[in-house]
mmJSON file of the N, C-alpha and C atoms, coordinates in Angstrom:
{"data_MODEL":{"atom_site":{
"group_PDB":["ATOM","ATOM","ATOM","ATOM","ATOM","ATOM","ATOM","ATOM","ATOM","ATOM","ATOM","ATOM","ATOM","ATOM","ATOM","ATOM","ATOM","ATOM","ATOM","ATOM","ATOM","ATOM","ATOM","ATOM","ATOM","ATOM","ATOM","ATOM","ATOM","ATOM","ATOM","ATOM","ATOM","ATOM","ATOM","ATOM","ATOM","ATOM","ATOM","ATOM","ATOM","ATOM","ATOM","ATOM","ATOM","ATOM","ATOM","ATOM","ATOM","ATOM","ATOM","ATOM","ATOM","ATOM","ATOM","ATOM","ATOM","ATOM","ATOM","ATOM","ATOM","ATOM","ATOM","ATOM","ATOM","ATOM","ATOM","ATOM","ATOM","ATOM","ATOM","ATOM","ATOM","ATOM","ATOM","ATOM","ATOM","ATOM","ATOM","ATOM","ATOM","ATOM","ATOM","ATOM","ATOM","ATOM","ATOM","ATOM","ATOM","ATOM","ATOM","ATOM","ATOM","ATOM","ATOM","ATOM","ATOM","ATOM","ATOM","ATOM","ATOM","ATOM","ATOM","ATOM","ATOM","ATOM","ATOM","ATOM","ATOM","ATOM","ATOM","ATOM","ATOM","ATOM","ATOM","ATOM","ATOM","ATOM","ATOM","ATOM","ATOM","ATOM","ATOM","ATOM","ATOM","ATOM","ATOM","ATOM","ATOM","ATOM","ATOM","ATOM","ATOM","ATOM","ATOM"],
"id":[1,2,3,4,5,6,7,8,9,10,11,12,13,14,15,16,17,18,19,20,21,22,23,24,25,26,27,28,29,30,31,32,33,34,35,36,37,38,39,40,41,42,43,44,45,46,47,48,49,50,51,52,53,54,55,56,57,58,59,60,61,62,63,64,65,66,67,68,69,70,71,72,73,74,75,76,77,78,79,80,81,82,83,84,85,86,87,88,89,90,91,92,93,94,95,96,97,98,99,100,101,102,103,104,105,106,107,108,109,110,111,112,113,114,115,116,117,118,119,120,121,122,123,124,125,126,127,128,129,130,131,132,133,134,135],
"type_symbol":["N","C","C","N","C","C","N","C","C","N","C","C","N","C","C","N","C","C","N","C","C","N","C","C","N","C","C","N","C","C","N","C","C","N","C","C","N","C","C","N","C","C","N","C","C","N","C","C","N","C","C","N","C","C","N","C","C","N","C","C","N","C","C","N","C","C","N","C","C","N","C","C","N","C","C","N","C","C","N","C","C","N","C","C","N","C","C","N","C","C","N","C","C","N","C","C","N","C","C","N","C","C","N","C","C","N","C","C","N","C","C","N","C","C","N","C","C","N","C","C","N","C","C","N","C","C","N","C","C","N","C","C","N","C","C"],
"label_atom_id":["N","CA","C","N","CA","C","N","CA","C","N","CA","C","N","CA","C","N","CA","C","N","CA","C","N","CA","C","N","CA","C","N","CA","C","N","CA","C","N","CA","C","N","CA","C","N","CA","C","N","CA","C","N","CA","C","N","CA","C","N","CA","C","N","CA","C","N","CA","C","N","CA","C","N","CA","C","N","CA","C","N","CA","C","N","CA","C","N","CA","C","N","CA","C","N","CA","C","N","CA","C","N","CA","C","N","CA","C","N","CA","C","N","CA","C","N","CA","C","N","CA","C","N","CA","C","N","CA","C","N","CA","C","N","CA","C","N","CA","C","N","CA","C","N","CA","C","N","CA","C","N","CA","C","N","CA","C"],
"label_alt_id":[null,null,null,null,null,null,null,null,null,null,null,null,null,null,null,null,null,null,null,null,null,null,null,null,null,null,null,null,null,null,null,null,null,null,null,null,null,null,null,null,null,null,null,null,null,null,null,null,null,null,null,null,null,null,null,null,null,null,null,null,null,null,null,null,null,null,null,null,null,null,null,null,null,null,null,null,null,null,null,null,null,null,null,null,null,null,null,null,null,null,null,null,null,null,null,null,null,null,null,null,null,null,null,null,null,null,null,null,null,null,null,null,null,null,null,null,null,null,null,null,null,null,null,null,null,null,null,null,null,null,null,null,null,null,null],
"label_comp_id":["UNK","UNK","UNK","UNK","UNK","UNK","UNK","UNK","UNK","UNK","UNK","UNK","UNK","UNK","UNK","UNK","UNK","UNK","UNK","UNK","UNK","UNK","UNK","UNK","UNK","UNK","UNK","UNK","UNK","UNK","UNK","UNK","UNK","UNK","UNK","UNK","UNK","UNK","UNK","UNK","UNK","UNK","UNK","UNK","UNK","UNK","UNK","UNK","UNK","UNK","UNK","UNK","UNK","UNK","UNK","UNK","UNK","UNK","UNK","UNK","UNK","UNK","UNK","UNK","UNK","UNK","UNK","UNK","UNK","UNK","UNK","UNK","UNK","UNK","UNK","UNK","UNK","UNK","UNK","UNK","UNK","UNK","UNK","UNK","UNK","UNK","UNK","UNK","UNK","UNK","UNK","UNK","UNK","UNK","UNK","UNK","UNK","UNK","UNK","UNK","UNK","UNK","UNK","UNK","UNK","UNK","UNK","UNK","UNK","UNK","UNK","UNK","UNK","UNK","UNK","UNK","UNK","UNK","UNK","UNK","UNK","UNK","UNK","UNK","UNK","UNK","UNK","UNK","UNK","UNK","UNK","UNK","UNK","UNK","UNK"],
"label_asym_id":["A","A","A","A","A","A","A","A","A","A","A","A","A","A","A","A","A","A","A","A","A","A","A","A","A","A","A","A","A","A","A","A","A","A","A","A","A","A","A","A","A","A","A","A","A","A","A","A","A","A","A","A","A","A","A","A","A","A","A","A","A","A","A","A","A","A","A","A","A","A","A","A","A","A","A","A","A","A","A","A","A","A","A","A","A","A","A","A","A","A","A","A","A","A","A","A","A","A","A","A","A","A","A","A","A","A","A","A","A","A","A","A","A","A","A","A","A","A","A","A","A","A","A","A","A","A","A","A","A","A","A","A","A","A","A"],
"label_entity_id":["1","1","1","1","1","1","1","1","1","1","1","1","1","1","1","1","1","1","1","1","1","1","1","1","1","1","1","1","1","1","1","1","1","1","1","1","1","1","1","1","1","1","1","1","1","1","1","1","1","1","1","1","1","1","1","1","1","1","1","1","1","1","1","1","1","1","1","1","1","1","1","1","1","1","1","1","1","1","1","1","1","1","1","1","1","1","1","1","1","1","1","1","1","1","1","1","1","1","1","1","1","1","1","1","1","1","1","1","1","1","1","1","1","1","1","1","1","1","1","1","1","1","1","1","1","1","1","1","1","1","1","1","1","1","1"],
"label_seq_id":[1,1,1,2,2,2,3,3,3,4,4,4,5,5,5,6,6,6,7,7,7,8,8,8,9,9,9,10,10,10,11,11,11,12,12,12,13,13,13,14,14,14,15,15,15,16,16,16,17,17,17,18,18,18,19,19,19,20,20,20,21,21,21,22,22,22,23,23,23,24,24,24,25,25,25,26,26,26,27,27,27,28,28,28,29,29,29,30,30,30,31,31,31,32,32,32,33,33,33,34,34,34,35,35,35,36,36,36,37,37,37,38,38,38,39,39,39,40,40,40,41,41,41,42,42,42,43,43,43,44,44,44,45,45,45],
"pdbx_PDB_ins_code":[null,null,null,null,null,null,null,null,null,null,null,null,null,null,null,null,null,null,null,null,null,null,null,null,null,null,null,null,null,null,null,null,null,null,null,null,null,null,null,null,null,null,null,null,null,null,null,null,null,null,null,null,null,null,null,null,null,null,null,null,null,null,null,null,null,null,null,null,null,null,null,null,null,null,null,null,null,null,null,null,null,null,null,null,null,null,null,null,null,null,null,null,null,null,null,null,null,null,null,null,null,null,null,null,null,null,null,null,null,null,null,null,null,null,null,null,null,null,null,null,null,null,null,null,null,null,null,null,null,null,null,null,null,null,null],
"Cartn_x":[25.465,25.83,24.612,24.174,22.91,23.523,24.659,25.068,26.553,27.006,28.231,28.658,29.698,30.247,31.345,31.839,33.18,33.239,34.689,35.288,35.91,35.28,35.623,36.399,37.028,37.223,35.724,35.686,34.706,34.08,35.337,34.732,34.479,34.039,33.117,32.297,31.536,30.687,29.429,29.027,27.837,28.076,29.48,30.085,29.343,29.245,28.964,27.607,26.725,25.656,24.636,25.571,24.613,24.659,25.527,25.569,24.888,23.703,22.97,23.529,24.482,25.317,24.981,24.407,24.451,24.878,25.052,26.249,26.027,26.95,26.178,27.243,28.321,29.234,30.515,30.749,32.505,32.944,34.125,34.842,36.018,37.186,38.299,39.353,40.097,40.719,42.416,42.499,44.091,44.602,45.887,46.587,45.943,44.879,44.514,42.846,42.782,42.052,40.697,39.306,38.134,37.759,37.808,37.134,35.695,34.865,33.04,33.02,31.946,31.546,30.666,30.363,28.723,28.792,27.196,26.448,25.835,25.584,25.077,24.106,22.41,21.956,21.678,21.627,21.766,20.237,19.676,18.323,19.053,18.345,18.495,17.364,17.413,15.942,16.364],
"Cartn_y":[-81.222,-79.879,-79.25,-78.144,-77.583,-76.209,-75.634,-74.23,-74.332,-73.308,-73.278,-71.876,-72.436,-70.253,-69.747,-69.185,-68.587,-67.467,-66.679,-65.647,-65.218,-64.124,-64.156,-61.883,-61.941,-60.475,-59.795,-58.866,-57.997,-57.176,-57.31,-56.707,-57.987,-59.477,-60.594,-60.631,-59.688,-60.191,-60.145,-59.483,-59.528,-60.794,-61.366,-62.851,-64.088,-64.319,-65.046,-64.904,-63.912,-63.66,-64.09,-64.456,-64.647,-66.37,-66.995,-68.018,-68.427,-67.769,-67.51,-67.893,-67.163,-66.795,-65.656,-65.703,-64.569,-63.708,-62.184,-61.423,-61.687,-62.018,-62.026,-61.066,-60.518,-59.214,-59.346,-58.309,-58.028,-58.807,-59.454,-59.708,-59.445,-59.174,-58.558,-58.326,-57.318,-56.777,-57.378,-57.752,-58.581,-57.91,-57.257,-56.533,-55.138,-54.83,-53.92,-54.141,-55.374,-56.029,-56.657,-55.998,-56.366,-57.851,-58.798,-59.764,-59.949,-60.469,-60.616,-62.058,-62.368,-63.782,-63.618,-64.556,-64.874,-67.018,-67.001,-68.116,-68.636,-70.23,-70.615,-71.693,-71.611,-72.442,-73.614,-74.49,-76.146,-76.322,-76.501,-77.102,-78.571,-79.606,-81.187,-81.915,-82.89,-83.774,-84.949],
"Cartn_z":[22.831,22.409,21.734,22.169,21.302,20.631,20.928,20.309,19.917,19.09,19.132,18.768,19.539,20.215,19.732,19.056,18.625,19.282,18.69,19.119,17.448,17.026,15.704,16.022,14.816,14.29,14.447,15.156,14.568,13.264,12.823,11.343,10.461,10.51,10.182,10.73,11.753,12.374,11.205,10.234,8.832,8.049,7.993,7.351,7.999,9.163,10.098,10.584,11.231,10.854,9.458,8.219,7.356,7.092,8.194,8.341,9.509,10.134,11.064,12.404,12.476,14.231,14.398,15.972,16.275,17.669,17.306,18.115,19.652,20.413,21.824,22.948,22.625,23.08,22.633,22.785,22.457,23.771,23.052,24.651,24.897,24.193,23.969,23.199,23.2,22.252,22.303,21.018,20.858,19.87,20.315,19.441,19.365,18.32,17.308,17.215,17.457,16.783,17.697,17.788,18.816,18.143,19.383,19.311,19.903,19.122,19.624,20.018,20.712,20.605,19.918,19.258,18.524,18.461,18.324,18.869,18.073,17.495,16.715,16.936,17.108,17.876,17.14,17.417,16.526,16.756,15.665,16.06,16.189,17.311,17.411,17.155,16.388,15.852,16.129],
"occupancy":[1.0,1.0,1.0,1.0,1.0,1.0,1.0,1.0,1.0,1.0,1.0,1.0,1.0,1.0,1.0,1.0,1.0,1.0,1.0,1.0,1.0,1.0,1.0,1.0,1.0,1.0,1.0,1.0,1.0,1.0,1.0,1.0,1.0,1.0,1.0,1.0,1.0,1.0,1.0,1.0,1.0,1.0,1.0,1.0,1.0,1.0,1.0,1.0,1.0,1.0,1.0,1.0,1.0,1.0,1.0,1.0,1.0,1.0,1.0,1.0,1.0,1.0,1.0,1.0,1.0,1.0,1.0,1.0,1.0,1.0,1.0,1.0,1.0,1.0,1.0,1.0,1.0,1.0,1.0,1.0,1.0,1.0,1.0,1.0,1.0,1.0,1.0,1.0,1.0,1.0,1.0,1.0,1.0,1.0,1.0,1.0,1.0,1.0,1.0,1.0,1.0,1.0,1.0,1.0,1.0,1.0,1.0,1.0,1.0,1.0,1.0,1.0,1.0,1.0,1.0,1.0,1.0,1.0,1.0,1.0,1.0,1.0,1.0,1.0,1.0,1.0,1.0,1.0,1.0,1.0,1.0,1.0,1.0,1.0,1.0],
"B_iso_or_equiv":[0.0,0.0,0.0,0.0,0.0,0.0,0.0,0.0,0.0,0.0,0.0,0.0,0.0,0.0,0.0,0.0,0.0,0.0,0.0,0.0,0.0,0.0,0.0,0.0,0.0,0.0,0.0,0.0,0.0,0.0,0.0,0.0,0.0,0.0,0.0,0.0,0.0,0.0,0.0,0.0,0.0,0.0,0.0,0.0,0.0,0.0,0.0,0.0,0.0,0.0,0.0,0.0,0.0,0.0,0.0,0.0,0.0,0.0,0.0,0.0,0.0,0.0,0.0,0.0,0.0,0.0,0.0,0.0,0.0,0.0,0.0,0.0,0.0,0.0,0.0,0.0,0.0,0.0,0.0,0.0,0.0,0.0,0.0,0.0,0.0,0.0,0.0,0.0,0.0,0.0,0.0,0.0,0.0,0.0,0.0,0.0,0.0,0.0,0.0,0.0,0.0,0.0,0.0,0.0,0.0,0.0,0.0,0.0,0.0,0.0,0.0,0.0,0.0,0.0,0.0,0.0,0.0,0.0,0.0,0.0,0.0,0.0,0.0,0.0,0.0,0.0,0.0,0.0,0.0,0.0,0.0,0.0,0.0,0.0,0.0],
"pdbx_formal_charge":[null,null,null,null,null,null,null,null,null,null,null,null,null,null,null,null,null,null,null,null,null,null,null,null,null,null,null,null,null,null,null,null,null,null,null,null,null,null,null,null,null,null,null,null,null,null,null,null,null,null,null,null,null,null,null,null,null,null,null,null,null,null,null,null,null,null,null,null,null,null,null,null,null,null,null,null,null,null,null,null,null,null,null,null,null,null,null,null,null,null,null,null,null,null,null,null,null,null,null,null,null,null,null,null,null,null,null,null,null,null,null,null,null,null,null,null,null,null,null,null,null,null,null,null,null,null,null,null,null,null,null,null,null,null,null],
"auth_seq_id":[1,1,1,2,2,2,3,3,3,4,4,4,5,5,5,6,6,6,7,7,7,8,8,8,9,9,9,10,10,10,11,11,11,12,12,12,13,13,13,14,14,14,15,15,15,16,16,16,17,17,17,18,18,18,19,19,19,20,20,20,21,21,21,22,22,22,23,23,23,24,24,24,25,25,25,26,26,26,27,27,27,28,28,28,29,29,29,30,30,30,31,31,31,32,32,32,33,33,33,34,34,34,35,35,35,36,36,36,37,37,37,38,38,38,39,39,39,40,40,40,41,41,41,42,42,42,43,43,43,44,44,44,45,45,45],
"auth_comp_id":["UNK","UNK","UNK","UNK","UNK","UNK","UNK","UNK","UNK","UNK","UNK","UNK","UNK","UNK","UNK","UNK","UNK","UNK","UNK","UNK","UNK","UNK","UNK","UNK","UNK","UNK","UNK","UNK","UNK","UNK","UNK","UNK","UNK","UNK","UNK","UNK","UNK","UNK","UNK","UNK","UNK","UNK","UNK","UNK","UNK","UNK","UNK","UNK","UNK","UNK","UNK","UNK","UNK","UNK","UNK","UNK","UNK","UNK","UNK","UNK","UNK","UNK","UNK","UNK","UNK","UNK","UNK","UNK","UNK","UNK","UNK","UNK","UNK","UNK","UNK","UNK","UNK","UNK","UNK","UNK","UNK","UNK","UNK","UNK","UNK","UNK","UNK","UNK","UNK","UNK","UNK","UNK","UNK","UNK","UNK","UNK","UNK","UNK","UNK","UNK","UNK","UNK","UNK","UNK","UNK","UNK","UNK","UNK","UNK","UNK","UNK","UNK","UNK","UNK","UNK","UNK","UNK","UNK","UNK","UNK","UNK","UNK","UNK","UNK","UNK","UNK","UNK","UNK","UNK","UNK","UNK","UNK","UNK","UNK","UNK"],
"auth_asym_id":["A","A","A","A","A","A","A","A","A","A","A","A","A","A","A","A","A","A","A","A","A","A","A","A","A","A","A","A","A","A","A","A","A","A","A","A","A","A","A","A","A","A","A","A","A","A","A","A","A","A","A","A","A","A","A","A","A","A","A","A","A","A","A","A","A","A","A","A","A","A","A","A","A","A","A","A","A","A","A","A","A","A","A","A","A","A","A","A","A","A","A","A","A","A","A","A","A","A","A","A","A","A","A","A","A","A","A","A","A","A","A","A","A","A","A","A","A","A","A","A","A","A","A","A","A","A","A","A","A","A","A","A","A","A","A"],
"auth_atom_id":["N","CA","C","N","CA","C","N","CA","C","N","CA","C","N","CA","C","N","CA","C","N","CA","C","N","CA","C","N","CA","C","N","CA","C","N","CA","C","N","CA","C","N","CA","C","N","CA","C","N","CA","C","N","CA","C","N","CA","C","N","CA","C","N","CA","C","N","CA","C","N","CA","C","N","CA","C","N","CA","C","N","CA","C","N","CA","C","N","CA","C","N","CA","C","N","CA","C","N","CA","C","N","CA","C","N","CA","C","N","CA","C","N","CA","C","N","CA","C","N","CA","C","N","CA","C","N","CA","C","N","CA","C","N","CA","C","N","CA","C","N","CA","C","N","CA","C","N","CA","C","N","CA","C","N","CA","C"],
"pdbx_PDB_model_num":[1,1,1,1,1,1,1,1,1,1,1,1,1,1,1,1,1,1,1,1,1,1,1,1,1,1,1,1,1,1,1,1,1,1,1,1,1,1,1,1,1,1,1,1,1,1,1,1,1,1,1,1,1,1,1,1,1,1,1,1,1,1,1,1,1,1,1,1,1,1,1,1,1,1,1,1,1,1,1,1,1,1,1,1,1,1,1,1,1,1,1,1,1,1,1,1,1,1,1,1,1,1,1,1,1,1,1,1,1,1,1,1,1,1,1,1,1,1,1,1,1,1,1,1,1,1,1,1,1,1,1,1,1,1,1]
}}}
């Protein structure tokens, strides 16, 4: 595994970002409510 991918609320996307994920598109809307993906790259040593 080198990344890891969610599907978060859009309005966390600045929450998550400062946990260095980052935005990679909206992908759809549930309810009310836009879901993004964002991406978190793993350094491996």
């Amino acid at each position: 595994m080198s990344s890891i991918e969610i599907h978060a609320h859009s309005y966390l996307r600045d929450y998550y970002e400062r946990f260095g994920f980052e935005f990679i598109q909206e992908v759809e809307i549930v309810g009310e409510h836009q879901l993004i993906e964002m991406r978190y790259q793993l350094i491996l040593t």
